[in-house]
MARKOLLUM-271686 format. One record per residue (C-alpha): x, y, z; residue in one letter. Coordinates in steps of 0.001 Angstrom, whole numbers, padded with zeros to 6 digits, always signed. Layout:
N
XYZA/...
// end
This chain:
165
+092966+136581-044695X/+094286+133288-046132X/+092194+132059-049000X/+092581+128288-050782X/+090423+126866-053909X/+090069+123668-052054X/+089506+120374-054057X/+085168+120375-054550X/+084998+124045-054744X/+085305+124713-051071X/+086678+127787-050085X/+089371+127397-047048X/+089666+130076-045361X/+092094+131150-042989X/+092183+134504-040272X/+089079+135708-041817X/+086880+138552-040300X/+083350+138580-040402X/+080722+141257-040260X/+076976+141220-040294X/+076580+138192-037768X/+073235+136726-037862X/+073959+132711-035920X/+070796+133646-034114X/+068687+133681-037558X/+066644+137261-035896X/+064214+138754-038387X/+065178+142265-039879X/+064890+144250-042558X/+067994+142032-044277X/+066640+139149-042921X/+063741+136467-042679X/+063077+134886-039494X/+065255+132018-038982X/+067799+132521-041800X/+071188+132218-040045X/+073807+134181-041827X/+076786+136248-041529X/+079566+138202-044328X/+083183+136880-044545X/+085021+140536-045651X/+087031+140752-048820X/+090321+142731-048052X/+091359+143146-051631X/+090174+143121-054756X/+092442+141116-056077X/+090770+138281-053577X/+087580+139676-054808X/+088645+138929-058600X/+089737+135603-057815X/+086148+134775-056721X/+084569+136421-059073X/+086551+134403-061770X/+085559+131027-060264X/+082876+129832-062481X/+080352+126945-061770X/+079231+125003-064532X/+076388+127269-065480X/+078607+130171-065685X/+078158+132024-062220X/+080438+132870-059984X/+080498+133298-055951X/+077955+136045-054496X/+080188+138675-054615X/+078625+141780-052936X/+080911+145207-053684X/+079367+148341-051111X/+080694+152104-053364X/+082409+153971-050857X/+081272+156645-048951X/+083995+159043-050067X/+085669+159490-053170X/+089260+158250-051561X/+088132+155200-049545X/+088318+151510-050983X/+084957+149797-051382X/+083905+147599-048935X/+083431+144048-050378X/+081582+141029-048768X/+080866+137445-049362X/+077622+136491-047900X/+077690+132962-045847X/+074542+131075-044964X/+074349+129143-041967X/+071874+125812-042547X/+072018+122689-040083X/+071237+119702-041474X/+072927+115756-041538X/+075860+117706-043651X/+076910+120200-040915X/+077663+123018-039895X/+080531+121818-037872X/+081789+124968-035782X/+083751+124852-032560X/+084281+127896-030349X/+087526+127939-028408X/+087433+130333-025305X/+090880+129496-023100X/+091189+126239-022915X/+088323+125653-023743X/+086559+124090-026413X/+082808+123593-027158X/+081256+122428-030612X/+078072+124589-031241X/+074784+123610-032186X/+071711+124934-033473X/+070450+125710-030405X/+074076+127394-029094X/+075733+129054-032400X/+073594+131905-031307X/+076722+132928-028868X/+078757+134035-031766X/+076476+136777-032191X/+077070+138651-028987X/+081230+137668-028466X/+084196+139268-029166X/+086234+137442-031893X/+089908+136993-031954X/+089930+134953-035026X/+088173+132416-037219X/+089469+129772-039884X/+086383+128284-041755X/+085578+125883-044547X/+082577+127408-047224X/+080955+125000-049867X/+079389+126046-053083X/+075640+125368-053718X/+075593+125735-057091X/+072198+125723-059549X/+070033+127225-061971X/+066642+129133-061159X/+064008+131620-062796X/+066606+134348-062381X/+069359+132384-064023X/+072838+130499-062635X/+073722+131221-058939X/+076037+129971-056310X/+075285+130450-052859X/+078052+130523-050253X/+077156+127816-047175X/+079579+127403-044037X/+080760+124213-044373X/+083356+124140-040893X/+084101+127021-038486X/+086846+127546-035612X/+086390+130522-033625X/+089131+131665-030890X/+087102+134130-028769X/+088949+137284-027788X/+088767+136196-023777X/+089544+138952-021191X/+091870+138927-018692X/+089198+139066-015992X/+087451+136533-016932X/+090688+134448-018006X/+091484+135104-014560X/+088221+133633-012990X/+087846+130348-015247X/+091615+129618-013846X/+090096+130047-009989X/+086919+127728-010743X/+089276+125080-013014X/+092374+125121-011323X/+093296+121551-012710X/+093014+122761-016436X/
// end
């Protein structure tokens, strides 16, 4: 994972792996109905630090979420939660699968849920503000490329049915 303090706060990041995928917005225990969401994973904790250091103007910092390990010897598993909101400001996310490439929607980010990922290179943006519990920032995706992990079978198959691509 490649990670850049962009000009306007936004987070550019680069070969990231996610975990908890929620495009669909499914109701669960983590979950209300309709919130679309997924977890960018921290690999260090030096990356970690370097978030946690990056102060809005009411004094909080990105949303940060550090899982103890289970045993004594293993690293901690560290998250950044992402929210997924369309609106007239985005989410732009394209899905490359070959050669082919398809901006999602609302109605189609739902795919990412159920697809195997070779990587992703996204764009986050701060909401930052101040509420009954104090300052917060919320992480929303911004821009998303996904290059899905295609198959050879099915590689194989799009070439038969689009022989001119």
């Amino acid at each position: 994972m490649y990670l850049t303090f962009a000009p306007r706060n936004i987070l550019q990041i680069d070969d990231a792996r996610i975990v908890f995928r929620n495009f669909k917005g499914i109701a669960s225990k983590f979950n209300n109905e309709g919130e679309r969401n997924f977890a960018v994973v921290i690999p260090d904790q030096e990356i970690a630090d370097a978030l946690l250091n990056d102060k809005n103007q009411f004094g909080a910092s990105w949303n940060v979420r550090i899982k103890a390990p289970k045993d004594g010897g293993d690293m901690p598993f560290i998250y950044l939660p992402v929210k997924v909101r369309f609106n007239e400001r985005g989410p732009k996310i394209f899905l490359i699968s070959g050669n082919h490439r398809t901006e999602l929607k609302e109605d189609t980010v739902g795919i990412l849920d159920d697809i195997d990922i070779r990587s992703i290179d996204m764009d986050i943006r701060p909401y930052d503000g101040e509420g009954a519990m104090g300052p917060f920032r919320s992480a929303y995706l911004q821009s998303m490329e996904v290059i899905q992990e295609v198959d050879r079978f099915t590689a194989r198959y799009a070439a038969e049915e689009h022989p001119e691509e």
